[in-house]
C-alpha positions in Angstrom: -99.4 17.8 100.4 -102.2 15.9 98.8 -101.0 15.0 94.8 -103.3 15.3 92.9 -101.6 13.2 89.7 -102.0 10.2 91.3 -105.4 11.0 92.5 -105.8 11.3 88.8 -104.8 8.1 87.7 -106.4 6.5 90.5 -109.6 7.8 89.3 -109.1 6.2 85.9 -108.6 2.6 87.1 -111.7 0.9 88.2 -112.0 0.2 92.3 -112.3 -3.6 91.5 -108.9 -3.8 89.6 -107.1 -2.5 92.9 -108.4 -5.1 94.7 -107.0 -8.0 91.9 -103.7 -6.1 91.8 -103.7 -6.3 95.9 -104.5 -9.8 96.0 -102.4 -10.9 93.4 -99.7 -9.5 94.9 -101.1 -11.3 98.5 -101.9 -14.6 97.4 -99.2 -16.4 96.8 -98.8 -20.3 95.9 -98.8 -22.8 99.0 -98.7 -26.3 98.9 -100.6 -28.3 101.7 -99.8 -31.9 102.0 -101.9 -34.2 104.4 -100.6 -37.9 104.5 -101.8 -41.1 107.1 -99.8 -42.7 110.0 -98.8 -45.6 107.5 -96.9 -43.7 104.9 -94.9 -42.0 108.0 -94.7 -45.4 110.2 -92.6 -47.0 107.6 -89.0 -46.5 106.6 -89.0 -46.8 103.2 -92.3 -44.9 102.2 -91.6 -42.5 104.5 -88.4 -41.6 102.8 -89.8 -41.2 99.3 -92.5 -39.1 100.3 -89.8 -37.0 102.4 -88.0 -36.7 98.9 -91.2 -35.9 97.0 -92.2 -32.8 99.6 -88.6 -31.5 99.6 -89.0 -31.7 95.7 -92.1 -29.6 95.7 -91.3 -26.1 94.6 -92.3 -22.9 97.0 -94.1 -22.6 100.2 -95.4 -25.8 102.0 -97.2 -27.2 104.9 -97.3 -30.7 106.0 -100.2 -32.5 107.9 -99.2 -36.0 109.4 -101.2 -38.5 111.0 -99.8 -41.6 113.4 -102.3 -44.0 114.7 -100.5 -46.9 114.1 -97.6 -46.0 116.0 -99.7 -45.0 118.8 -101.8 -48.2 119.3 -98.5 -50.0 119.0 -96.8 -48.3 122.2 -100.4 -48.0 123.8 -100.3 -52.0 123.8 -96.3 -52.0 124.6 -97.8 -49.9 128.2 -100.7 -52.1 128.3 -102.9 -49.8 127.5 -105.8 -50.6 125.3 -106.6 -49.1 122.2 -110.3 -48.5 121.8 -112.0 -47.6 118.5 -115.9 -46.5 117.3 -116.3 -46.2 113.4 -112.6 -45.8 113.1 -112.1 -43.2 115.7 -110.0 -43.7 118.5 -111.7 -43.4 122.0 -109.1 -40.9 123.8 -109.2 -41.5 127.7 -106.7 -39.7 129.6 -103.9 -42.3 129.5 -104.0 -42.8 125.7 -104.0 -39.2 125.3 -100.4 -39.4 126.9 -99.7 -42.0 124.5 -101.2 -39.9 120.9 -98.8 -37.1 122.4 -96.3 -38.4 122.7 -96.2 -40.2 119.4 -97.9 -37.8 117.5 -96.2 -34.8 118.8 -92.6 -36.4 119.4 -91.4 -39.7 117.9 -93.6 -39.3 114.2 -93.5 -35.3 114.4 -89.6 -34.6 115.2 -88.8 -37.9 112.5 -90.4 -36.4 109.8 -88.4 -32.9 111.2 -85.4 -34.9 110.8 -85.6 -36.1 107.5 -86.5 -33.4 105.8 -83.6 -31.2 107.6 -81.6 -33.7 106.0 -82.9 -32.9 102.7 -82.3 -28.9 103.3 -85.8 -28.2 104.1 -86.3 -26.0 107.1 -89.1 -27.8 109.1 -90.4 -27.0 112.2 -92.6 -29.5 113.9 -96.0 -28.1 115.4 -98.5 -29.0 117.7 -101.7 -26.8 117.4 -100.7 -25.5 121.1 -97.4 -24.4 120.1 -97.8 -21.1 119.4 -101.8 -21.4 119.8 -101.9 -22.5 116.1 -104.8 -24.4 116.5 -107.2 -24.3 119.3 -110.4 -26.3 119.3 -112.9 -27.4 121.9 -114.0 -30.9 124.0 -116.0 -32.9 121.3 -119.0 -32.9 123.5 -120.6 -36.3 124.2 -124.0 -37.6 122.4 -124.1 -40.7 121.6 -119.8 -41.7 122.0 -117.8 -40.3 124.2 -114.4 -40.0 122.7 -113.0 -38.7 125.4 -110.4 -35.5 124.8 -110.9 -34.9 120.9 -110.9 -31.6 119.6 -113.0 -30.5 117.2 -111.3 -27.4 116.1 -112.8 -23.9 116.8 -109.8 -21.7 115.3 -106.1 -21.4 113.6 -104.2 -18.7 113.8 -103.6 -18.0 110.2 -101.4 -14.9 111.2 -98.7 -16.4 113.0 -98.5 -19.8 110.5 -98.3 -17.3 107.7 -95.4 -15.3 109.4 -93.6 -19.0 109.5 -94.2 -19.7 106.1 -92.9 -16.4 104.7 -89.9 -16.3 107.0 -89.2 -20.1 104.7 -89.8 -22.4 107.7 -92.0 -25.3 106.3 -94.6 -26.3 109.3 -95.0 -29.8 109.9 -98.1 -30.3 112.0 -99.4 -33.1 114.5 -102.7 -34.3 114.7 -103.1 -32.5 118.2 -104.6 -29.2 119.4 -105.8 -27.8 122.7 -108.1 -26.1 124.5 -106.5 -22.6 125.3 -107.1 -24.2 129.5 -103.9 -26.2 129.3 -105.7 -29.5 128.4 -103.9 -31.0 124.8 -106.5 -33.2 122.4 -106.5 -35.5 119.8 -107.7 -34.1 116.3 -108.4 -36.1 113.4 -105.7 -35.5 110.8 -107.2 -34.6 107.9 -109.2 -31.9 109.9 -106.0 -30.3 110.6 -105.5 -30.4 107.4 -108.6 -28.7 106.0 -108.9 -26.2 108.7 -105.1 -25.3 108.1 -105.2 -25.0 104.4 -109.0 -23.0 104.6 -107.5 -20.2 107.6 -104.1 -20.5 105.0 -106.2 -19.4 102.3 -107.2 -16.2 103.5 -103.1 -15.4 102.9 -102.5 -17.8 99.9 -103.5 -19.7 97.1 -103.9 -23.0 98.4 -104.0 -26.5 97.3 -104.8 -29.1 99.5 -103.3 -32.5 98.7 -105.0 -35.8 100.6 -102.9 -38.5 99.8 -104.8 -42.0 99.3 -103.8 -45.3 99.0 -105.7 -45.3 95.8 -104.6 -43.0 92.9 -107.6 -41.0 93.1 -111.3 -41.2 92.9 -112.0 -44.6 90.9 -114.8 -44.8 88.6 -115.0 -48.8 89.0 -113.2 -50.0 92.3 -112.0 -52.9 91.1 -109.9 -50.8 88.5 -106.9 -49.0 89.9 -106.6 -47.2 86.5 -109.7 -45.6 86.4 -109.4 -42.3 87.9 -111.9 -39.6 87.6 -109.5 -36.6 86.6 -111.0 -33.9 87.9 -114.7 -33.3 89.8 -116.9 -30.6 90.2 -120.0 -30.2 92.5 -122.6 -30.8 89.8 -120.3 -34.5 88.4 -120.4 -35.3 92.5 -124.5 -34.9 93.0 -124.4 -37.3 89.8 -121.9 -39.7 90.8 -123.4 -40.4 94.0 -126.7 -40.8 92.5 -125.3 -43.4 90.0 -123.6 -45.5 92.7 -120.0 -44.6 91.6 -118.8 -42.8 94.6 -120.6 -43.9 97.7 -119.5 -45.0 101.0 -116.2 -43.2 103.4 -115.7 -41.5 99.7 -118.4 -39.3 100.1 -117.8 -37.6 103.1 -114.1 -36.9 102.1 -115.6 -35.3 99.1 -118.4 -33.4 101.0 -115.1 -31.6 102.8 -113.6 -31.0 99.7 -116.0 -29.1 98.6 -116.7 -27.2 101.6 -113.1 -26.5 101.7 -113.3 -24.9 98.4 -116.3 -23.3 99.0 -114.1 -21.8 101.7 -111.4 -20.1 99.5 -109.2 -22.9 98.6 -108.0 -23.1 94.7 -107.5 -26.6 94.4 -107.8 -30.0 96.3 -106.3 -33.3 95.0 -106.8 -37.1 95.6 -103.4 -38.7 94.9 -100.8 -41.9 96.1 -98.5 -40.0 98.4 -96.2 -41.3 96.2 -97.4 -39.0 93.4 -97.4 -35.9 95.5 -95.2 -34.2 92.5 -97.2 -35.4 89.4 -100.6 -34.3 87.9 -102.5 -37.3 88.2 -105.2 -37.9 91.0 -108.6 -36.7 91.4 -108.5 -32.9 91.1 -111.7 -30.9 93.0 -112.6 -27.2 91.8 -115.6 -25.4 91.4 
């Protein structure tokens, strides 16, 4: 039987504020962290950030990278590490290598540690569960061998983790759906991850940097640019201030923004749990 009273008071509240009341209710406060190989390589910095993420209050993701480790045991095998602008070249036996390393000896130690500190991880690959699948980076002018460039995460089945309270700790690999793994640049994962995330939560994705944000003069370490917005960035590059790797990292920003996220911040991994950094919003 239809009832009509609450067709009533539907018809008094405007269609738009069901839809802020839904996703409200929907979106609620995750935290993705993306740190580098070196901050997870070494004992001691690894263990304050594992402390500073098990500090960080509500639903989380972590994003790890490992290259270090994995150029170390590629030359232990005698197997040579090859680079092009910073990229590894991935041949077939250093892909055994990254998956290794990536997806067990980094992965399972950062598991570990943060089990230890009551956090209930779960270490990921993006073909574990077909998180993340992407496809061959196809050759032009490098081959890098198998790379992925990703083509889709499965936001669904991530978000079911996350709101069970298992924290997803993910490697810098993906695959191809055709039982073929690949190397994936880290901080892809880690935009890809928090832009499918966003479509269930109100993300902010953290980068963490060896600097403590965005520097206005690079020769101060002090002089952080608080916060950035797309108009400030057009300006800053035209000035000189931010040039070089910088702008690309910030170009992603934005697009990740533009993409639904709240909130992306340039920090020290060790200040993962402070409000300092280079804050990115519309």
């Amino acid at each position: 039987m239809k009832n009509f009273h609450a067709d009533k008071i539907a018809q008094q509240i405007p269609h738009s504020s069901f839809f802020i009341l839904n996703s409200n209710k929907m979106r609620e406060k995750l935290t993705v962290i993306k740190v580098g190989g070196k901050i997870v390589e070494e004992e001691a910095t690894l263990y304050k950030l594992l402390d500073d993420f098990a500090a960080i209050d509500g639903y989380k993701v972590l994003v790890h990278g490992g290259g270090r480790s994995a150029t170390k045991l590629a030359a232990q095998l005698g197997i040579e590490s090859k680079m092009v602008n910073g990229r590894r070249i991935t041949d077939a036996e250093t892909l055994k290598v990254v998956t290794m390393v990536y997806g067990g000896l980094v992965n399972k130690n950062i598991v570990a540690g943060l089990q230890a500190r009551d956090v209930n991880a779960l270490g990921l690959t993006g073909a574990d569960m077909d998180v993340i699948r992407s496809v061959k980076r196809p050759v032009k002018e490098v081959d890098y061998g198998f790379v992925g460039d990703v083509k889709q995460v499965n936001e669904t089945f991530l978000a079911d983790l996350i709101h069970k309270g298992v924290v997803p700790v993910m490697a810098p690999l993906t695959h191809d759906g055709n039982g073929h793994m690949l190397n994936t640049n880290a901080d892809t994962i880690a935009g890809e991850t928090a832009k499918a995330l966003a479509k269930e939560f109100d993300v902010t994705l953290v980068f963490c940097f060896e600097k403590k944000g965005v520097l206005r003069d690079e020769n101060d370490d002090d002089s952080v640019i608080q916060q950035i917005t797309p108009d400030e960035f057009k300006q800053y590059v035209a000035e000189g201030v931010i040039q070089g790797g910088m702008i690309p990292k910030l170009e992603n920003s934005f697009e990740a923004i533009n993409a639904g996220i709240s909130e992306v911040v340039i920090t020290l991994a060790s200040a993962i749990n402070g409000d300092g950094g280079t804050h990115i919003k519309k």
